[in-house]
C-alpha positions, 0 to 999 in steps of 0.5 A: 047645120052640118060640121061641113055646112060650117066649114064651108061658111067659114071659108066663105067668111074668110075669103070675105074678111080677105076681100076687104082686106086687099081692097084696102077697106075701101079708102079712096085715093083723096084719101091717101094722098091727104095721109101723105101730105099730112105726114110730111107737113109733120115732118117739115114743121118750120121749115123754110118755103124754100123746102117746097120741092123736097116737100113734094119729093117726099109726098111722092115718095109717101104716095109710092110708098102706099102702091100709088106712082105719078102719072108723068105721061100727064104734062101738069103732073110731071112735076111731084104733085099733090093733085090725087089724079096725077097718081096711078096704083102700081 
């Protein structure tokens, strides 16, 4: 192998390391959404029932956060949701 041939697959290599980076590493949008609803159930420990829609504020605010916006051309998703079809990358 010839220092060209190796530079080239190290080109090659890098620009697959970039793919699976920009894919995110392949984690799905169930995923993301049940990272946000954890987080905010952290955060809102012991917290009244009442703070239910601040809740789903923040768990769209979350999902926003990771490139994701609510679908509110969808009518049961107008509301902040934690249905993983309600939500579309930005």
């Amino acid at each position: 192998m010839t220092s060209r041939d190796g530079a080239t697959m190290t080109a090659a290599m890098r620009m697959a390391v970039l793919g699976i980076a920009i894919t995110g590493c392949g984690q799905n949008l169930d995923s993301v959404v049940w990272d946000c609803q954890l987080a905010v159930q952290k955060e809102n420990a012991g917290k009244s029932a009442a703070a239910d829609d601040q809740r789903n504020h923040d768990i769209e605010a979350c999902m926003r956060a990771r490139g994701y916006r609510l679908d509110v051309g969808n009518p049961s998703c107008r509301t902040a949701t934690t249905n993983s079809t309600c939500y579309q990358a930005m």
